[in-house]
N, C-alpha and C positions, 0 to 999 in steps of 0.2 A: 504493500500500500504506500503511497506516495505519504510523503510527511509535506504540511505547510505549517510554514513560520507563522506564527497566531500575530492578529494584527491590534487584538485589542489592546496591546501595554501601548498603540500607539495613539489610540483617538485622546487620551487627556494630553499627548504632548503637541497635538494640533491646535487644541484652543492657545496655548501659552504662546505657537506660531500666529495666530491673529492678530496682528501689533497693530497700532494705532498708524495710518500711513502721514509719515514726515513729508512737509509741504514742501520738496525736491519731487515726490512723487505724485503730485494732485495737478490737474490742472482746470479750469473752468470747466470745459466738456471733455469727457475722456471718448477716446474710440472706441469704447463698446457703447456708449451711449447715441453718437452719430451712425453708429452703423444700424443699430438695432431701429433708428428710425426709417431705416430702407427694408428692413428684413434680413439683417446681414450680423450675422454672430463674428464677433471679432476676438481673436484672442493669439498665445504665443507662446511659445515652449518654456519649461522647467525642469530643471537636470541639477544633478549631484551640486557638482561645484557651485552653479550661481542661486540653489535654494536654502544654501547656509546664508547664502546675503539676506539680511531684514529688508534693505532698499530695495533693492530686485523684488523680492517678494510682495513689497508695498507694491511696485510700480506696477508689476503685473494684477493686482488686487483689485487697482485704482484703474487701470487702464482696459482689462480685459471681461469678456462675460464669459470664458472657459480658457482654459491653459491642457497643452500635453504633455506628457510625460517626453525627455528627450530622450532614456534611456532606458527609464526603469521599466519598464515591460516589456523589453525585448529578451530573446531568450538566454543572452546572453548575463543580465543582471536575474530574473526571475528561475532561470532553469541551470543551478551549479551540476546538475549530473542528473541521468533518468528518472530515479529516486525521487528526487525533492525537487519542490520548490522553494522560492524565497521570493516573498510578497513587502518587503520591512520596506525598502526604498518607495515603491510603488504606492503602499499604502501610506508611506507620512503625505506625499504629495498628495494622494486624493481627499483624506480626510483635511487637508489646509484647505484645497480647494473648497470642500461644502464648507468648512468652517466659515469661509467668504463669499460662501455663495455664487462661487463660480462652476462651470458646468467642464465638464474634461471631456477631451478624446481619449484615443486608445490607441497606441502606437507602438508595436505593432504586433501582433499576433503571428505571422511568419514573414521575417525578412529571408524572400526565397535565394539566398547568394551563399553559396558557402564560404566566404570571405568572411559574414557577417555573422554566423551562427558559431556556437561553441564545438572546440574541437570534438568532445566527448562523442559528438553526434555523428563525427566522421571513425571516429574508432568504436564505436558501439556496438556491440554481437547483436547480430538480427537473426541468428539462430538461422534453422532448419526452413524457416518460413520469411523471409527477410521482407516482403510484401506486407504481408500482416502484422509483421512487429513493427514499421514504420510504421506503415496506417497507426498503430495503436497509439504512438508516439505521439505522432501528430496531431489524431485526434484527442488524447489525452489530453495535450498542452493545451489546443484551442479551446476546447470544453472547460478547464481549469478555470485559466485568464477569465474567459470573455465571461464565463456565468461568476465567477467571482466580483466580478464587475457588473453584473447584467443591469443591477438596479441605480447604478451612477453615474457608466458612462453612456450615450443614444447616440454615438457614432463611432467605429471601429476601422481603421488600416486593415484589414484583416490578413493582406499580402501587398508587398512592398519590392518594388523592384524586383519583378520575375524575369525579365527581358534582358539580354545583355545586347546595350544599345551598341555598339559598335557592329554586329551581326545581325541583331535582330531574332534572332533565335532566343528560343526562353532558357534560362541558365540551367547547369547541372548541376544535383546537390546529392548527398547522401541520401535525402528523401525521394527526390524523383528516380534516383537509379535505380531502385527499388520498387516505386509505385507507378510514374511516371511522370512527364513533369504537368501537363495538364492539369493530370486527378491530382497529383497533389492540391492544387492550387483549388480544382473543383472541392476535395473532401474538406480541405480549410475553412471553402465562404458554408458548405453546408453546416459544417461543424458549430461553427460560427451561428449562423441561422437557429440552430436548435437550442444553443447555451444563451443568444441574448435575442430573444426574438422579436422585439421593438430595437432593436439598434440599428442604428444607418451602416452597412457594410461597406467597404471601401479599398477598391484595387487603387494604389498611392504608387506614385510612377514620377520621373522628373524628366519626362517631354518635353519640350516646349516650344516658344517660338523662332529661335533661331530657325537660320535655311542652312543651318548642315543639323535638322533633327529630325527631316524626313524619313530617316530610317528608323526611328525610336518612334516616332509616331503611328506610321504605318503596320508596328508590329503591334503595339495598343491597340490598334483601330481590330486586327485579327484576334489578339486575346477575348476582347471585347463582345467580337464578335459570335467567336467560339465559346464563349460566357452564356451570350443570351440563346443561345441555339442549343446547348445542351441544357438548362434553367437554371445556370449555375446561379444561386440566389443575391447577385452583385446590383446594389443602390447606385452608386456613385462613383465617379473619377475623381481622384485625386490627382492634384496637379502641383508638384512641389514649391515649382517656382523659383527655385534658385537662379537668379538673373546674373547670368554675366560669368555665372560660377565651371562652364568648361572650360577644358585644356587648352581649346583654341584660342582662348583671348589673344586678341592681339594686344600692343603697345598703346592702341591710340584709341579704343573705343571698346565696345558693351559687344562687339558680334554684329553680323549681317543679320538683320532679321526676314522673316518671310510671313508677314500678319496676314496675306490673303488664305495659304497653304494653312495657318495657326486657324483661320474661322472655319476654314474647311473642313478640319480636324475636330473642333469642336461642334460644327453643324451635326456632324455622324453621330459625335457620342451623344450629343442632347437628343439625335433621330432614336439612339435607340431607349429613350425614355428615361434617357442615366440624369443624374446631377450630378456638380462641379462644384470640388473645394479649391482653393486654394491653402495649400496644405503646411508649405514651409518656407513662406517668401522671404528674401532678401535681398540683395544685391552686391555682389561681387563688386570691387570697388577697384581692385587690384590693377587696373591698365589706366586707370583714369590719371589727368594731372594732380600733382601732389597739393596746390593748393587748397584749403579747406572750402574755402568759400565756393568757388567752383563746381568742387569734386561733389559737396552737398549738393549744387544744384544740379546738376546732370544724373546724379542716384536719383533724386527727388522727381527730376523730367522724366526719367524712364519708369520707373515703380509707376507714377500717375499715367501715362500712357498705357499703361501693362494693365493694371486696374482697369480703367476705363474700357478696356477690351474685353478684359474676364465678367465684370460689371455687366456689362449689355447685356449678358445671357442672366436671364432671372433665373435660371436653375442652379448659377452662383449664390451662395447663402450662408456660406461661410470663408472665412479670411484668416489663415493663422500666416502668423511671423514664427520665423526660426530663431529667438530670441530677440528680446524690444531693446536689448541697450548694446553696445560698442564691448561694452566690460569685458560681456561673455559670451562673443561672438565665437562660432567654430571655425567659422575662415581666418581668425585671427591668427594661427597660426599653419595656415596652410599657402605655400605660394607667398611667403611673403614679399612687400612691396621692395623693386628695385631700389627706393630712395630712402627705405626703411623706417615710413614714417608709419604710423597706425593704421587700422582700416576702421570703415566709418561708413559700415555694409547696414546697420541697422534703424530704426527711427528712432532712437535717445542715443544719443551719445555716452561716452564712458561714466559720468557725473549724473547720468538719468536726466539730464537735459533733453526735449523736444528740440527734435531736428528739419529741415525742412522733408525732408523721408515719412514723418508725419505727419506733417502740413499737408503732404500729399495723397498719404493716405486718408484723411477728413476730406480732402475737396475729391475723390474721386466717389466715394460712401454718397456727398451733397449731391452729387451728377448724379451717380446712379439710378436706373428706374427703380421705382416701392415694390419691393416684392411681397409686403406684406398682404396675408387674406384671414 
């Protein structure tokens, strides 16, 4: 029998995280307030390192109506070995969350990359029947997660980057060698289905608008396809959104974009009755000019173009950021800048300052059509 780490030594040390939010962290209108007056739940990741910060924690409190987990659910921090779980991470985060009254996603139930999964799972005896002991794996874990959460979180990742975009081929893992890669992905959203049956399900991909992502979009558009043709129980697309954040950047700008090819993409997926998150936006800032004033404003010009595009589709409804402040950005130590000054990918800066990156994000929430009914 699987052991789980009991969660309740942690609900009294949630209230004690409910802190009074420091006016660094307030502002007149916050973004889950402007958005929610469109029909548009606004909110931003929370991970190890920047939920020890009170300010962090404020600012997301003050600014968001749900936050995701950045790590704590994946199977990497919840699944140390077949055996067990460990919920302790996972659970301080959700229990802060209701403590403030913010709503969480669920990120992610299978990150399908063996890159991203724990090693255990590529040396694991699958015995005599390696087919059905994966299966069991896999649906153990989703069944676990997502009904342990059934009643907190109403929208789920449920698989994350199955596709290796360079190919376009769906990737190889210990689980699919075994079951296939398909059914894997198939036995997941049903899994999923049965453990949180009110939750929003969600294939999370980072497609996007650039014109060298025809190939990563084209193989979405087939997943997708081969989704809804066999009933695989899939709500929504997630759309990562990390801007600017491939290999290709150049020296002097954000990428060639191709936004006719981008609506085209998106006409299919809303043809086949899906919705659309935006799931982990930010902006790569790394090729821009190093002055601040600038570089803010060309992050700020593109995030609001990029919005304004996801926007127009009312089956966009949700908005999340890859983390709201500078502090604890993930790019920040990735590719760092030739000139070696900071990066300044996110809408608060290091200090929790409003930057024009959210300015941007309010005037594009103001444009947007209401999608409220």
């Amino acid at each position: 029998m699987n052991r789980v780490i009991d969660r309740r030594s942690l609900i009294a040390g949630a209230a004690a995280l409910a802190l009074p939010l420091p006016a660094s962290a307030r502002s007149a209108t916050s973004l889950a307030t402007l958005g929610a007056a469109k029909g548009i739940r606004f909110g931003s990741t929370v991970g190890k390192d920047n939920f020890a910060d009170p300010g962090y924690r404020a600012l997301n409190a003050a600014q968001c109506a749900l936050v995701v987990p950045e790590n704590e659910m994946k199977w990497s921090i919840t699944r140390p070995d077949a055996q067990h779980f460990d919920f302790r991470a996972a659970d301080r985060i959700v229990e802060w969350a209701g403590a403030n009254g913010l709503g969480v996603r669920g990120h992610t139930l299978l990150w399908h990359s063996e890159r991203w999964m724990p090693q255990w799972v590529a040396e694991h005896d699958y015995g005599p029947n390696p087919r059905a002991e994966a299966e069991r794996l896999l649906t153990d874990h989703v069944a676990t997660v997502a009904g342990r959460y059934a009643d907190r979180i109403d929208s789920f990742d449920v698989v994350n980057e199955a596709i290796d975009s360079e190919t376009g081929a769906l990737r190889d893992t210990a689980l699919s060698r075994h079951i296939g890669a398909f059914e894997t992905i198939d036995i997941a959203f049903r899994t999923a289905r049965a453990a949180a049956p009110k939750a929003q399900l969600v294939y999370n991909d980072y497609m996007g608008w650039r014109a060298d992502e025809g190939l990563h979009r084209d193989a979405v558009l087939r997943l997708l396809e081969q989704m809804r043709k066999r009933g695989t129980p899939v709500d929504a697309l997630g759309i990562q959104s990390h801007l600017g954040s491939k290999f290709s950047d150049t020296p002097t700008g954000l990428g060639s974009l191709d936004e006719p090819a981008f609506r085209r993409f998106l006409d299919q997926v809303t043809g086949m009755g899906l919705d659309l998150l935006v799931t982990e936006m930010d902006v790569h800032d790394n090729p821009l000019p190093g002055a601040i004033g600038p570089r803010d404003a060309q992050v700020a010009a593109h995030a609001k173009a990029y919005l304004d595009l996801m926007l127009s589709y009312p089956q966009t409804k949700t908005v999340m950021c890859w983390g709201l402040s500078d502090r604890y950005s993930w790019l920040s130590g990735m590719r760092l800048r030739p000139d070696g000054m900071a990066k300044r990918p996110c809408p608060f800066d290091a200090d929790f300052r409003p930057k024009p990156f959210r300015d941007a994000i309010a005037a594009a929430f103001a444009a947007a059509p209401d999608r409220r009914s």
